[in-house]
N, CA and C atoms as an extended XYZ file, in Angstrom:
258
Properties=species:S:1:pos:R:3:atomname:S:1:resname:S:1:resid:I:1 pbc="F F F"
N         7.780       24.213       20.596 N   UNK     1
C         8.639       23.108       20.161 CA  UNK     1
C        10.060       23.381       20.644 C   UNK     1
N        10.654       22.568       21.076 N   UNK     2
C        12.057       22.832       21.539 CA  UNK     2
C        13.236       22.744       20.451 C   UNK     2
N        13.976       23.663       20.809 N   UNK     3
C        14.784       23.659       20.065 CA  UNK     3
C        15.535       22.633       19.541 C   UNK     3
N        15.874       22.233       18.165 N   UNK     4
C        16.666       21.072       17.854 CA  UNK     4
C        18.396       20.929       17.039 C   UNK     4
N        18.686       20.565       17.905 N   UNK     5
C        20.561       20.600       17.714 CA  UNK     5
C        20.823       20.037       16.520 C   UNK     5
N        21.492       20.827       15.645 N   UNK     6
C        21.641       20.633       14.537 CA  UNK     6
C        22.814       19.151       14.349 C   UNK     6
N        23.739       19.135       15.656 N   UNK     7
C        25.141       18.510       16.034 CA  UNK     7
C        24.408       17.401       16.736 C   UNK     7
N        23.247       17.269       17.140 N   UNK     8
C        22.759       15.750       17.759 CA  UNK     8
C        22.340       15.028       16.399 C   UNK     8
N        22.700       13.710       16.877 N   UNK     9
C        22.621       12.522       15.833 CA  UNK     9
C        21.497       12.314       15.664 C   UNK     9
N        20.254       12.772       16.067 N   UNK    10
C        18.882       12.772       15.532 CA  UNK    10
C        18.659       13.527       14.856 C   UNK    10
N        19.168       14.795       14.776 N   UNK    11
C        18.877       15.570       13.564 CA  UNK    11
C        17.879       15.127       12.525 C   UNK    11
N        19.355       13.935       12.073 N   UNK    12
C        18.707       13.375       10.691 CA  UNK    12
C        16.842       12.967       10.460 C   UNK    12
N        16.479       12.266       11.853 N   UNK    13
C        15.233       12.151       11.590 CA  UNK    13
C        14.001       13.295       11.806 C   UNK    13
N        14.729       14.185       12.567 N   UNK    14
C        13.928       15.783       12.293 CA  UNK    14
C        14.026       16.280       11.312 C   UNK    14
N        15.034       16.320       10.159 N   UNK    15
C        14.890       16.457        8.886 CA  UNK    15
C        13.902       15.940        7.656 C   UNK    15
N        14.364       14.258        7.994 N   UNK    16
C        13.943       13.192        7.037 CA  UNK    16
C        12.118       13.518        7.496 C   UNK    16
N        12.067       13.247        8.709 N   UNK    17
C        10.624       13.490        8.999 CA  UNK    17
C         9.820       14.787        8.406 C   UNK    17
N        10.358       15.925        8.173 N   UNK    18
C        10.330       17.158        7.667 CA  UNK    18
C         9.984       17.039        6.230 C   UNK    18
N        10.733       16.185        5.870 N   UNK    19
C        10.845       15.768        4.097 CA  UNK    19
C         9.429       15.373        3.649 C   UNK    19
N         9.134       13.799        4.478 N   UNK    20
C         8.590       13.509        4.263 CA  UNK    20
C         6.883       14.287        4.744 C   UNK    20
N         7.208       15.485        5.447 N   UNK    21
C         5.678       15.807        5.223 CA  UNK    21
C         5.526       16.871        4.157 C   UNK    21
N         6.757       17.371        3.855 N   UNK    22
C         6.586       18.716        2.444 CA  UNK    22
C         6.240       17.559        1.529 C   UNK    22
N         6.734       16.686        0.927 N   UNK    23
C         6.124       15.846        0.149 CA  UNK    23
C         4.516       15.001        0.257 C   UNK    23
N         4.668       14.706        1.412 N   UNK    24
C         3.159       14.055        1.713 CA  UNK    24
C         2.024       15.379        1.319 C   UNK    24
N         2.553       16.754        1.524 N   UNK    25
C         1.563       17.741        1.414 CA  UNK    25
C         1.673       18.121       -0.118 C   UNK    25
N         2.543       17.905       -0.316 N   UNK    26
C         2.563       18.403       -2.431 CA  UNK    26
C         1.610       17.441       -2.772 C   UNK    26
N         1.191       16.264       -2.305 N   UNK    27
C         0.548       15.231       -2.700 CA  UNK    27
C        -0.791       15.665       -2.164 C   UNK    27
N        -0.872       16.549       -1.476 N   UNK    28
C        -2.180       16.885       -0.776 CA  UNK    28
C        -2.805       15.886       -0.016 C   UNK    28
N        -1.930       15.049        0.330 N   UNK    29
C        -2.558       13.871        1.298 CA  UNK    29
C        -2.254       14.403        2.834 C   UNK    29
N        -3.293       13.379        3.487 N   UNK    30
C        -3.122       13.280        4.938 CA  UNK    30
C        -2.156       12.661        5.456 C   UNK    30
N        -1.783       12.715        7.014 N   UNK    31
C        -1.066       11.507        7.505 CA  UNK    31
C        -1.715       10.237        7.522 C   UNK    31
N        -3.255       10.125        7.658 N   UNK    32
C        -3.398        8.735        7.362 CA  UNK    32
C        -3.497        8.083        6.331 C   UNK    32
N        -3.844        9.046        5.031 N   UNK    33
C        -3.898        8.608        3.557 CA  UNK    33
C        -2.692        8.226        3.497 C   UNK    33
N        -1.201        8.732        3.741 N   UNK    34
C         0.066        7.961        3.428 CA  UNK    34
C         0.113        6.827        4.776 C   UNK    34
N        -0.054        6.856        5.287 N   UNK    35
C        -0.212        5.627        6.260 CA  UNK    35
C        -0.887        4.384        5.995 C   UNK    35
N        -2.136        5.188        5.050 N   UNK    36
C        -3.103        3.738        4.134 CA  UNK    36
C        -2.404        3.387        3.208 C   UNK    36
N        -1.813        4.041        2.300 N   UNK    37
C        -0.923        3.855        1.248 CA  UNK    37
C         0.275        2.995        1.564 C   UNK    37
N         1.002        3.353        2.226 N   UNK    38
C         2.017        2.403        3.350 CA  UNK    38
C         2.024        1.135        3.295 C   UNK    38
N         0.926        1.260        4.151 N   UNK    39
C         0.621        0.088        4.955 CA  UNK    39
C         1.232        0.483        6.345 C   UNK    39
N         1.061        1.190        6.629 N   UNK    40
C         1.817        1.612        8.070 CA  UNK    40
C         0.609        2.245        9.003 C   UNK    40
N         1.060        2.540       10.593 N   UNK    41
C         0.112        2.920       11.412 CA  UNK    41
C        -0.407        4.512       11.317 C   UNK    41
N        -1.066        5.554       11.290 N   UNK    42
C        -1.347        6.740       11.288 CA  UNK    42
C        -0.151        7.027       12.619 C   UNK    42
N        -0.030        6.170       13.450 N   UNK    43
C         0.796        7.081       15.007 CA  UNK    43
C         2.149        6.885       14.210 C   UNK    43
N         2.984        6.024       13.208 N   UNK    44
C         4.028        5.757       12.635 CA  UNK    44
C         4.725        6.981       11.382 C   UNK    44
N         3.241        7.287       10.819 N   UNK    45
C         4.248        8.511       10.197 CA  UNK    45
C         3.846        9.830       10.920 C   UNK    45
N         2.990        9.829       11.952 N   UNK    46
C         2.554       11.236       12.852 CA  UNK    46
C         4.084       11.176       13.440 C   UNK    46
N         4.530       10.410       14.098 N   UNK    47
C         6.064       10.155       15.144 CA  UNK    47
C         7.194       10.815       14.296 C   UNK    47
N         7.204        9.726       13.071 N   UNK    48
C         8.083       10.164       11.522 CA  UNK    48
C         7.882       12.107       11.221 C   UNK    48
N         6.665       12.537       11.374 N   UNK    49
C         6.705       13.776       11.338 CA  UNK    49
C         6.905       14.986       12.247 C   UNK    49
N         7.017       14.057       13.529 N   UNK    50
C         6.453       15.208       14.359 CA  UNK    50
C         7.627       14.868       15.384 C   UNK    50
N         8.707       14.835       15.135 N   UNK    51
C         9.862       14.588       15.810 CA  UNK    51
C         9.956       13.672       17.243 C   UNK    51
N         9.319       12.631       16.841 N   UNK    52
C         9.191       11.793       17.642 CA  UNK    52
C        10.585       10.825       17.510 C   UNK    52
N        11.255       10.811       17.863 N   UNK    53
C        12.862       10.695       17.621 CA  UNK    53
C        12.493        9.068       17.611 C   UNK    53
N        13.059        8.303       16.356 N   UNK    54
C        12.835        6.771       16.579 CA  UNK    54
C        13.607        6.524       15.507 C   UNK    54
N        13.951        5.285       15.478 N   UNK    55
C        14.548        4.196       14.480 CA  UNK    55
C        13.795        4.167       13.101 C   UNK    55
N        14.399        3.830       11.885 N   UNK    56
C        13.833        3.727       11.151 CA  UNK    56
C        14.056        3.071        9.704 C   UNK    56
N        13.864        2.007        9.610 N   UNK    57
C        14.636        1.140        8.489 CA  UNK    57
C        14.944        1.599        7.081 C   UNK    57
N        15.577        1.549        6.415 N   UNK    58
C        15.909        2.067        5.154 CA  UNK    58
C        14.689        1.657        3.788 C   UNK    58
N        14.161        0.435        4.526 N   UNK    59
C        13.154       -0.448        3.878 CA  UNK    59
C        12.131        0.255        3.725 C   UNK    59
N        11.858        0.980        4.724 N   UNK    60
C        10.261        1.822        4.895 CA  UNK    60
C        10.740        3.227        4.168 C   UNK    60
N        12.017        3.863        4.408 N   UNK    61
C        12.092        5.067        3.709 CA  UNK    61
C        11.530        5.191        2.085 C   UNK    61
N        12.739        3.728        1.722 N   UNK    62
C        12.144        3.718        0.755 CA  UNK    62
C        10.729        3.185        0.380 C   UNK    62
N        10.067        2.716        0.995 N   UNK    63
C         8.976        2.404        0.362 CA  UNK    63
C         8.201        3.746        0.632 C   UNK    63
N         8.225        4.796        1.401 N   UNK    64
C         7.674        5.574        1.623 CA  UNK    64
C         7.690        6.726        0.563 C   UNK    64
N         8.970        6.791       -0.005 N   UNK    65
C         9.379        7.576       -0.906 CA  UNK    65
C         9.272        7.142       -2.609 C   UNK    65
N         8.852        5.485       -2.615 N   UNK    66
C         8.033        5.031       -3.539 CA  UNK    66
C         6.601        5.688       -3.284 C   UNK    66
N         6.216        5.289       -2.358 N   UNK    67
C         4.465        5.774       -2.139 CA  UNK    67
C         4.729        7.192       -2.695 C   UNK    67
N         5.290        8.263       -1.919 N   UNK    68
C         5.383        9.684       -2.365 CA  UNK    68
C         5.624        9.787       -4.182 C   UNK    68
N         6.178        8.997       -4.525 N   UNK    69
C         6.518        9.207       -6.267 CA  UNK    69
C         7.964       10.062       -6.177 C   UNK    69
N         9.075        9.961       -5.137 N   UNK    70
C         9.892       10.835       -5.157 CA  UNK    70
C        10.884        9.459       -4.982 C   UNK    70
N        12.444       10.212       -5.859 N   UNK    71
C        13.803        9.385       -5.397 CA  UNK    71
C        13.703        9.569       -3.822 C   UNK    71
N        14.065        8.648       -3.710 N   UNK    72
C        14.835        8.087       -1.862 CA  UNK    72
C        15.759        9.334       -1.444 C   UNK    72
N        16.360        9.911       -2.081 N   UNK    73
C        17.218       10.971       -2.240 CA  UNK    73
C        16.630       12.362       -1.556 C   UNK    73
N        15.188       12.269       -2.247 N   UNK    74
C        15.059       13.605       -1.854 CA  UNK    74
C        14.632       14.063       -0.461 C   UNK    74
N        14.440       12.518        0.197 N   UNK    75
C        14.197       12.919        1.793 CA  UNK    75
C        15.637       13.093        2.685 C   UNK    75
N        16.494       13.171        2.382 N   UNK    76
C        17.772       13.757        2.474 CA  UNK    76
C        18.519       15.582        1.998 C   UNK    76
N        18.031       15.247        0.918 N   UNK    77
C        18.416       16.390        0.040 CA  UNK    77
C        18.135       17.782        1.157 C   UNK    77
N        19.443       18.593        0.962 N   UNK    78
C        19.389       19.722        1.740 CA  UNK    78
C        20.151       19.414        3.198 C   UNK    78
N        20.503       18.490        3.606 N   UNK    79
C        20.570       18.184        5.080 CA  UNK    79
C        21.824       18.465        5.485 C   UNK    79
N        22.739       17.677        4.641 N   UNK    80
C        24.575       18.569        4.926 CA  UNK    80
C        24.657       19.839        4.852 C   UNK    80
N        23.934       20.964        4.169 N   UNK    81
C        24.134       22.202        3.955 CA  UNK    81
C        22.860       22.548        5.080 C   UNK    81
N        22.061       22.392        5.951 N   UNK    82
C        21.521       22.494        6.630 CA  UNK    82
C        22.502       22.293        7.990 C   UNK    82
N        22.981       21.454        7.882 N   UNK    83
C        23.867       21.019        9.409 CA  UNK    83
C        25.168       21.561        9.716 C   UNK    83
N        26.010       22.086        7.710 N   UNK    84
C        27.030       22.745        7.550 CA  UNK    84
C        26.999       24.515        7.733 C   UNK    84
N        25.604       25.061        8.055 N   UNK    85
C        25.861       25.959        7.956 CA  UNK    85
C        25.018       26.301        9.564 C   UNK    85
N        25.420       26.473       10.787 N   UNK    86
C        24.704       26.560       11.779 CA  UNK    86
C        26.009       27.636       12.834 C   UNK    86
């Protein structure tokens, strides 16, 4: 995996994507079980996880982070002190 710049503006979704699979796995689900849950594509949260650098509406975070049973928050949480300390 190549290295990822903490100072590039994608970061954020190598993080957020990160988030969302420690959570998808506390849930012991798959990528396609949260993808069924969704309503979204299996290649949509594989991309979301697997640093497939893309756009991503605030709409789906949160609904994603409804599906997970977690605040919207916590797919963030950690990320300034992640980026502040490099």
């Amino acid at each position: 995996m190549p290295t990822i710049d903490k100072n590039d503006n994608n970061y954020i979704y190598y993080w957020v994507g990160k988030q969302i699979k420690k959570y998808r796995k506390l849930k012991g689900w798959s990528q396609s079980k949260l993808a069924t849950e969704c309503n979204f594509t299996d290649t949509f949260i594989s991309n979301l996880e697997n640093n497939a650098f893309q756009t991503i509406s605030l709409n789906s975070l949160y609904h994603i982070a409804q599906t997970l049973e977690i605040p919207v928050m916590k797919l963030f949480e950690g990320l300034e002190e992640e980026v502040n300390n490099h």
